[in-house]
VOVEXTI-328981 format. One line per 10 residues: number of its first residue (from 1); their letters; for each residue z, x, y negated of C-alpha. Coordinates in Angstrom, 1 decimal, decimal comma, padded with zeros to 4 digits, m for minus. Each point is the difference from the previous one (the first is absolute). Example, Ala and Ser with C-alpha at 12.3 -4.5 7.8 and 13.67 -1.06 7.14 Angstrom:
! residues 2
1 = as = 007,8/012,3/004,5 ~ m000,7/001,4/m003,4 .
//
This chain:
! residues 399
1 = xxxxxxxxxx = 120,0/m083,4/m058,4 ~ m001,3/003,0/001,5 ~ m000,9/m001,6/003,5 ~ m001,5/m002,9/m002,0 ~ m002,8/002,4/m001,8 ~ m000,6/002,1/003,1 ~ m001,2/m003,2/001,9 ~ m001,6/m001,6/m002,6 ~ m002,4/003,7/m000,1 ~ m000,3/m000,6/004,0 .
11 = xxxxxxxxxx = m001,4/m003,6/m000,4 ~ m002,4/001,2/m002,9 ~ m001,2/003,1/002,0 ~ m000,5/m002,7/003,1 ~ m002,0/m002,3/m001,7 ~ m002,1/002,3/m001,6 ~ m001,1/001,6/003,4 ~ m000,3/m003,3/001,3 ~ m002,3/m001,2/m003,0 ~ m002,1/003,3/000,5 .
21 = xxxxxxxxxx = m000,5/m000,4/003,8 ~ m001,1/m003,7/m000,7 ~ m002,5/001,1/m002,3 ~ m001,4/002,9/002,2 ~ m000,1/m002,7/002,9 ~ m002,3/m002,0/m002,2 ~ m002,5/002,4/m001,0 ~ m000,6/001,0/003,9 ~ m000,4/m003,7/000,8 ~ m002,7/000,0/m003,0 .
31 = xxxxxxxxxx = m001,6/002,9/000,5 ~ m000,5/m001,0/004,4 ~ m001,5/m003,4/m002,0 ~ m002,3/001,5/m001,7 ~ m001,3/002,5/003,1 ~ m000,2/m002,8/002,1 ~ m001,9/m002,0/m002,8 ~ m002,3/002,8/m000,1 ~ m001,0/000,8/003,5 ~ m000,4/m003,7/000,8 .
41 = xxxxxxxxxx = m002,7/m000,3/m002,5 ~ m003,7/001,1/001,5 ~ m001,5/003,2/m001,1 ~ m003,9/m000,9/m001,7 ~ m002,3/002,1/001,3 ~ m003,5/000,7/m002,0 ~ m003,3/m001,1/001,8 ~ m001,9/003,2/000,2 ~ m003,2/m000,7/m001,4 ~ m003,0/001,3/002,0 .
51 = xxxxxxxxxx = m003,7/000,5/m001,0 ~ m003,4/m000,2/002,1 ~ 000,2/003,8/001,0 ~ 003,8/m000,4/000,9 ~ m001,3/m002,4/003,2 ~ m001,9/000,6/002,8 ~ m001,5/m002,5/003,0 ~ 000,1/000,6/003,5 ~ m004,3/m000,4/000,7 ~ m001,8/000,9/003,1 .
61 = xxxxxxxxxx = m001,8/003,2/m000,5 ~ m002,1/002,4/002,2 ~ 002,2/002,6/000,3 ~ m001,1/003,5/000,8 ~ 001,8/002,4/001,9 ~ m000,8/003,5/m000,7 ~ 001,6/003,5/000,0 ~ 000,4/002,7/m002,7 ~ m002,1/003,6/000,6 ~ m000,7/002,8/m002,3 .
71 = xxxxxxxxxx = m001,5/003,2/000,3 ~ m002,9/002,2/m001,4 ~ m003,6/m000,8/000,5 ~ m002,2/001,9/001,9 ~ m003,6/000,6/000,8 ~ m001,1/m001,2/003,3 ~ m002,7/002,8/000,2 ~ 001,4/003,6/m000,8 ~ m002,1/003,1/000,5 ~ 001,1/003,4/000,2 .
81 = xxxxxxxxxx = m002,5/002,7/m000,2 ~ 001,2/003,0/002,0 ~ m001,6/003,2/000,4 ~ m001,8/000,6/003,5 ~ m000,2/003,6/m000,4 ~ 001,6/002,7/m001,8 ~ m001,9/001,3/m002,6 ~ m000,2/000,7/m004,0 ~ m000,3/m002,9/m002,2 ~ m003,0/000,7/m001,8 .
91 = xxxxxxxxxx = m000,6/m004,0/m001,7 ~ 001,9/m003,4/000,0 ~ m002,3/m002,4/m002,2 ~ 002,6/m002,6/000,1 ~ 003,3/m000,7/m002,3 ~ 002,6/m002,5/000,2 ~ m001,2/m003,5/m001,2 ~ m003,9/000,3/000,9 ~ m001,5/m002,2/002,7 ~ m001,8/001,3/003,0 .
101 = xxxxxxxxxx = m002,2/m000,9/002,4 ~ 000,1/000,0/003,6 ~ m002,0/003,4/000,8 ~ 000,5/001,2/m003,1 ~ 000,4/003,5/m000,2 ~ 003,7/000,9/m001,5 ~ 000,7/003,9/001,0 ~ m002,0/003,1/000,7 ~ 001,2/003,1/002,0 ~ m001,5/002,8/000,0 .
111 = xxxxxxxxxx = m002,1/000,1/003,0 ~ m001,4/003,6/000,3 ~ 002,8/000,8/002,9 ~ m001,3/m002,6/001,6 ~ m003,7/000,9/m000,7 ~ 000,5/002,9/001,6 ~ 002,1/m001,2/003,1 ~ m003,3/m002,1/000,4 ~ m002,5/002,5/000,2 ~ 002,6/001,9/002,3 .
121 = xxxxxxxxxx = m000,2/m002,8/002,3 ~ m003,6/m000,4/m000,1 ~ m000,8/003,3/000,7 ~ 002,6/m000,2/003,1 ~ m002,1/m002,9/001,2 ~ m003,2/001,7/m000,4 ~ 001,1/003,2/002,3 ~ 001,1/m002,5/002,5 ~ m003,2/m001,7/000,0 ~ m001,8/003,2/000,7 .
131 = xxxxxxxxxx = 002,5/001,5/002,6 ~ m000,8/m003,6/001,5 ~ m003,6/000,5/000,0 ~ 000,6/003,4/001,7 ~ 001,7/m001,8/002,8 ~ m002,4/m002,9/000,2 ~ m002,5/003,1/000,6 ~ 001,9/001,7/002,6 ~ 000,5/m003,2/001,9 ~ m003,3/m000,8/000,0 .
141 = xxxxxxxxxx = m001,2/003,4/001,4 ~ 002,9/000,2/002,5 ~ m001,2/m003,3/001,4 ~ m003,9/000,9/000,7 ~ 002,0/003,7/001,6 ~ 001,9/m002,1/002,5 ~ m002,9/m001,8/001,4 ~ m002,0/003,0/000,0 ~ 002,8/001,3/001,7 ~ 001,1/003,4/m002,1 .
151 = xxxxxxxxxx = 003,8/m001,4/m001,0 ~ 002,2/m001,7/001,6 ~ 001,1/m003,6/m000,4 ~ 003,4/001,4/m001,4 ~ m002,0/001,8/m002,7 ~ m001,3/m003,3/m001,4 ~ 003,1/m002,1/000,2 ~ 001,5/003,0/m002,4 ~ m003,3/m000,9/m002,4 ~ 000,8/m003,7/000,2 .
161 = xxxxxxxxxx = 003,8/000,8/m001,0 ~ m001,0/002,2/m002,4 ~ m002,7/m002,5/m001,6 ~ 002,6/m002,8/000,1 ~ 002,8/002,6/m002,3 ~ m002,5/000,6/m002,5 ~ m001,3/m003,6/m000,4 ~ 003,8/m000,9/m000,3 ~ 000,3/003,2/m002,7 ~ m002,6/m001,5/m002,2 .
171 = xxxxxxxxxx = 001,8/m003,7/000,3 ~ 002,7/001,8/m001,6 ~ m001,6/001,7/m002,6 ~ m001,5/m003,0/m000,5 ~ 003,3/m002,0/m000,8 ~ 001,5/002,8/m002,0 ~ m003,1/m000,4/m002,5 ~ 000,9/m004,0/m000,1 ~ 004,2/001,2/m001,1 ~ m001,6/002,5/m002,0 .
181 = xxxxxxxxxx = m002,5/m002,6/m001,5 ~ 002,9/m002,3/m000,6 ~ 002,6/002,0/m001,7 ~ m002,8/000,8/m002,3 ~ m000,7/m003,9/m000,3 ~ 003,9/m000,2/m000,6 ~ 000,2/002,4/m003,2 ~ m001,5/m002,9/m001,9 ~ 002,1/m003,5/m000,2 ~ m000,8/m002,9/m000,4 .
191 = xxxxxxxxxx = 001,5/m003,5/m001,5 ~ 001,2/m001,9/003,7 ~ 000,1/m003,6/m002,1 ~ m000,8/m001,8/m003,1 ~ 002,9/000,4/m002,8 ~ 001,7/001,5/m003,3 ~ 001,3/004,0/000,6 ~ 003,7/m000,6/m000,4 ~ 001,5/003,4/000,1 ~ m002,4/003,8/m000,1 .
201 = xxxxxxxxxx = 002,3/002,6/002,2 ~ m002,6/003,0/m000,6 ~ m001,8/002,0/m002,2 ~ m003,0/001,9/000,3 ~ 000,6/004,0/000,4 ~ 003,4/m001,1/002,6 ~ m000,4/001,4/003,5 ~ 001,0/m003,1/001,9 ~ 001,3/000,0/003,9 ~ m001,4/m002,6/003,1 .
211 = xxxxxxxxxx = 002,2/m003,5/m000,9 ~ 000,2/000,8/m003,4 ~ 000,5/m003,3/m002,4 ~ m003,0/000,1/m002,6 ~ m000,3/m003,5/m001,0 ~ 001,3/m003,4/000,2 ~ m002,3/m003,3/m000,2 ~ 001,2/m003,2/m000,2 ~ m001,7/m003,5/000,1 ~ 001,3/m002,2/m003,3 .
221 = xxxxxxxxxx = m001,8/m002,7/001,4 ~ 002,1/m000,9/002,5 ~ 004,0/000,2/m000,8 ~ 002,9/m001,2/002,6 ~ 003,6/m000,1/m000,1 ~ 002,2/000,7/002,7 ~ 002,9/m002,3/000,1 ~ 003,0/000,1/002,3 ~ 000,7/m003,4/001,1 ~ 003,7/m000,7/001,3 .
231 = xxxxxxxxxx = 000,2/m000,9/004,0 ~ 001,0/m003,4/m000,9 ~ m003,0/m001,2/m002,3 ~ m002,4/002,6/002,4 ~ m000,2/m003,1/002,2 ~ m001,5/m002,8/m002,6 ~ m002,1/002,9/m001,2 ~ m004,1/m000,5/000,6 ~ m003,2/001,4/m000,9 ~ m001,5/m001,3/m003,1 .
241 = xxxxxxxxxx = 003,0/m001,4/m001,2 ~ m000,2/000,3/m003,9 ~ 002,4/002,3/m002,3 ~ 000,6/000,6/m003,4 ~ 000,6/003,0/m001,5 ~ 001,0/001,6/m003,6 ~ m001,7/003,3/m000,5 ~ 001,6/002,6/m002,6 ~ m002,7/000,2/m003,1 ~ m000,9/m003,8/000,9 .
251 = xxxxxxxxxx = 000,4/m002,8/m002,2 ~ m001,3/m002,7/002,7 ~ 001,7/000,1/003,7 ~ m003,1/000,9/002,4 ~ m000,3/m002,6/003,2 ~ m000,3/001,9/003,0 ~ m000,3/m000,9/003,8 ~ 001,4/001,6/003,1 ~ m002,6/001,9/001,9 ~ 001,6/001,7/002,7 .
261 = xxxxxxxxxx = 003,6/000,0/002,0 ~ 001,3/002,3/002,3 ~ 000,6/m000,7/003,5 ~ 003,2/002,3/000,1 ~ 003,1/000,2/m002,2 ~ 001,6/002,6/m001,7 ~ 002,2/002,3/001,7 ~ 003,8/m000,1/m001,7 ~ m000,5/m003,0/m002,4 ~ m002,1/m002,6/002,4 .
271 = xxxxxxxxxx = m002,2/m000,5/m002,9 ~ m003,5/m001,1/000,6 ~ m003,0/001,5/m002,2 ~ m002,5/m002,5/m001,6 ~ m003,1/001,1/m001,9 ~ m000,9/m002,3/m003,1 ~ m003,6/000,6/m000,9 ~ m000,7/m000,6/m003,5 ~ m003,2/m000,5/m001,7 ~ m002,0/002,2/m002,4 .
281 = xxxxxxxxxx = 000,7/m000,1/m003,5 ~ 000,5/002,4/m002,9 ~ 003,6/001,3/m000,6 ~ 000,8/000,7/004,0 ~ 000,1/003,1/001,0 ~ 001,5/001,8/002,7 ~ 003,7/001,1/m000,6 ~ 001,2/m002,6/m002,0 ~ 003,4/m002,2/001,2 ~ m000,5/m003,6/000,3 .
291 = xxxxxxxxxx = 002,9/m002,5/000,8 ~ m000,8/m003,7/000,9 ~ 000,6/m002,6/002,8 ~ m002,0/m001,1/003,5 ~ m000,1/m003,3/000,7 ~ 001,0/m000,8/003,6 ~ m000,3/m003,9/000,3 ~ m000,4/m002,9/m002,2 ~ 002,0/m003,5/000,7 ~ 000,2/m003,3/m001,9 .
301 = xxxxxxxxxx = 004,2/m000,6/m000,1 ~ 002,4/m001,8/m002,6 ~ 001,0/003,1/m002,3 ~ 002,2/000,5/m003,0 ~ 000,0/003,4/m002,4 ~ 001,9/002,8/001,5 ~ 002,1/m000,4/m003,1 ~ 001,2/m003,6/000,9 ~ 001,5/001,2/002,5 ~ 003,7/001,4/m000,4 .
311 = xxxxxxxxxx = 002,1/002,2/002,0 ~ 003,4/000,3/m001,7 ~ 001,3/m002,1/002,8 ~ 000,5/000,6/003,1 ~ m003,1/m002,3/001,5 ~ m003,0/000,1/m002,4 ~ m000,4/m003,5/m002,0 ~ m002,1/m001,2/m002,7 ~ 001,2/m002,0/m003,0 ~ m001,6/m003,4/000,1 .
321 = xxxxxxxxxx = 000,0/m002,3/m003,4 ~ 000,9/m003,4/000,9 ~ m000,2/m003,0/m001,9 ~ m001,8/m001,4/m003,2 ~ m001,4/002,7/m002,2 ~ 003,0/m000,6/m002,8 ~ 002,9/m000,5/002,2 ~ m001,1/002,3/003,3 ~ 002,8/002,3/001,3 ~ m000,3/002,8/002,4 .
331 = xxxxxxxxxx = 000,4/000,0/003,5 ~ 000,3/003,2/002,3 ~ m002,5/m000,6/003,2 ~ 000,3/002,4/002,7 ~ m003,2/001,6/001,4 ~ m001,8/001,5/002,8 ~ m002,4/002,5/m001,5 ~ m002,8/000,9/002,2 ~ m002,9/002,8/m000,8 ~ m000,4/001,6/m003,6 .
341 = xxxxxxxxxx = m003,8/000,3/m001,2 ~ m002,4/m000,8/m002,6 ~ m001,9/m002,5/m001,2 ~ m002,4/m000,5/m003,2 ~ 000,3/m002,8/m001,8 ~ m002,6/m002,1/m001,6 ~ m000,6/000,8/m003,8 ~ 002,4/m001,3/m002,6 ~ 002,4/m001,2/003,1 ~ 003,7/000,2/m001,9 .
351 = xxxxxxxxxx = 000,7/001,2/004,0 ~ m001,7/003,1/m000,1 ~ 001,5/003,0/001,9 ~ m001,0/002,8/002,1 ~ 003,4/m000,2/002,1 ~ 001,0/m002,9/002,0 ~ 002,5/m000,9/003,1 ~ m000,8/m002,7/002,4 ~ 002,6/m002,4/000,7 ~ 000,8/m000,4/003,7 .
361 = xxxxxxxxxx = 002,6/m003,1/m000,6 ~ 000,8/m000,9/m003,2 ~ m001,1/m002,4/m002,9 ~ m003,3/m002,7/000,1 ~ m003,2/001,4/m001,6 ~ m000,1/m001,1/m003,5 ~ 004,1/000,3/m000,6 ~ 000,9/001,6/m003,5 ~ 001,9/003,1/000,1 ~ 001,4/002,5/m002,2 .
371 = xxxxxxxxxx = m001,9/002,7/m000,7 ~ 001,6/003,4/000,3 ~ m000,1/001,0/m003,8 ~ 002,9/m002,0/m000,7 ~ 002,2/001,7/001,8 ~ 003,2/m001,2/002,0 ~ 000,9/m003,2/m000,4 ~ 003,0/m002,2/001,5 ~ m000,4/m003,0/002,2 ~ 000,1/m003,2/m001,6 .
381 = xxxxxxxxxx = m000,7/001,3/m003,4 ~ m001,2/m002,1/m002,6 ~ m004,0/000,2/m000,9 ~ m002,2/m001,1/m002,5 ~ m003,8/000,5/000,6 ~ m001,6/000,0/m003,6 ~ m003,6/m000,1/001,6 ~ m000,6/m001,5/003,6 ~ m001,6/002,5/002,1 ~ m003,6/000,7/001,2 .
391 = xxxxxxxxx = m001,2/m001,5/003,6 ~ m000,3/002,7/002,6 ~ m003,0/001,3/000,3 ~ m001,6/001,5/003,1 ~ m000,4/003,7/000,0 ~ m004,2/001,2/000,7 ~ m001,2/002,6/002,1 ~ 000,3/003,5/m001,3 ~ m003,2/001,4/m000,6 .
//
């Protein structure tokens, strides 16, 4: 009776395992089902819906290459009045901020040293002009002697030598009274050019030495920059070529020409130095930085927005939108991009930019691209244009 009970527990222990491992069987079965169900059915992807500014058309454009400078301005004509002579300041009629004119007188020193040094030297001069007349006497007497014959020839060639010593004593004197003259002349300065007094180094009572700095003049109506242009763009680079510039305290960029290059580089960083002249106008002084661009050359080439073109790959590409305008998708084009410049476009153009690439090899003029505002996008993803975009328009000259 025992044994009988004992297996009947075996068999129901059995079948109950049996039964469980059926039922775990099942729900793996159901569960692969229902993965496989899932993963077989396609994944909807949203059209991403894009507006006029979100596209972008590849137009022919003249683009202008040009190069990046900065520095401060400067006046082309600069004076500095220096003292000539050493001397007491006794006036300076002059402050900082006043124009002057060219002879103007600027700085007096006091002049009675000098006074005196010419009245020395003219007094010199007139001793020597008598001791000469004393000689031209002497000669002139030893001469009738010798033909009377009294002296000997030897006699007058000493009267000729000592003739021709105090005729070249009086030409001394003489010059000394010119120096003298001069230094005198030299105790009062004058303006050397037309211009505003920019800085007043003096005041009257200071006892000043030769080479002393007094004042500074400057021309405002003629202000330069001096730009350091990289030896790779120093080549393109040409006189008259225009520039624009943005002057701190300036609301308006100032247009601005180069005027002069230099023939030799830079020693160290190769750089060659361009001066931009720029015209007269109120605002400009001297001092001031200004940052701008030159422009080196201008071409007509099939262009895109610098921010069309992407670089998160490892070739650049652009993203061009094909198809119709409610079922386009996009499609990742590669590129060659060529020069970077800038172009002006024409008034109310939706393609307006100052930056722009040229495209070497890459998509037809006219193709509809992605504008880089909308960020990264995958290829062959779903778009929806909401408004078709604007034709290309060609970029105009830059004034």
């Amino acid at each position: 009776m025992n044994a009988w009970l004992r297996r009947g527990a075996v068999v129901a222990v059995v079948g109950a395992v049996a039964v469980g491992a059926a039922l775990w069987i099942k729900t793996r079965i159901d569960a692969r089902r229902a993965a496989a169900t899932v993963t077989a059915a396609p994944a909807v992807v949203p059209a991403l819906e894009l507006g006029e500014p979100d596209v972008v058309r590849v137009a022919r454009v003249e683009l202008a290459r040009s190069v990046d400078v900065a520095g401060g301005l400067r006046a082309v004509d600069t004076a500095l009045v220096k003292a000539r002579v050493a001397g007491e300041v006794v006036a300076v009629t002059v402050r900082e901020g006043e124009p002057v004119r060219k002879g103007q007188v600027l700085v007096r020193i006091d002049p009675t040293e000098y006074d005196w040094r010419v009245r020395q030297a003219e007094q010199t001069a007139d001793a020597a002009r008598a001791q000469l007349d004393i000689a031209r006497r002497t000669l002139d007497n030893n001469r009738a002697l010798v033909t009377q014959g009294f002296i000997s020839p030897t006699a007058l060639d000493t009267s000729l030598a000592n003739h021709a010593a105090a005729q070249a004593n009086l030409n001394a004197a003489l010059a000394a009274v010119e120096i003298a003259r001069k230094a005198r002349a030299d105790a009062t300065l004058v303006a050397p050019i037309d211009g505003v007094v920019s800085q007043r180094l003096v005041q009257p009572g200071e006892r000043v030495p030769v080479d002393a700095r007094l004042l500074e003049i400057v021309d405002p109506t003629r202000i330069e920059l001096e730009a350091a242009i990289p030896p790779a763009d120093a080549a393109a680079l040409r006189v008259g070529a225009p520039a624009r510039l943005r002057v701190d305290g300036l609301a308006e960029p100032v247009a601005a020409r180069v005027a002069r290059i230099n023939p030799a580089a830079q020693a160290g960083s190769r750089a060659v130095l361009a001066y931009l002249a720029l015209p007269a106008q109120p605002g400009l002084r001297p001092g001031l930085f200004a940052r701008g661009s030159v422009e080196l050359d201008r071409r007509e080439v099939p262009a895109v927005p610098a921010s069309a073109l992407r670089i998160d790959q490892a070739r650049p590409y652009v993203v061009v939108v094909e198809g119709p305008p409610d079922a386009a998708r996009a499609v990742h084009r590669a590129v060659t991009p060529g020069a970077h410049g800038r172009v002006a476009a024409r008034e109310g153009a939706a393609q307006g930019g100052d930056d722009w690439v040229e495209l070497v090899d890459g998509p037809a003029e006219g193709t509809l691209l992605l504008a880089g505002t909308v960020g990264l996008v995958r290829d062959g993803t779903p778009l929806k244009l909401t408004r078709p975009a604007a034709a290309p328009v060609a970029a105009t000259r830059q004034p």
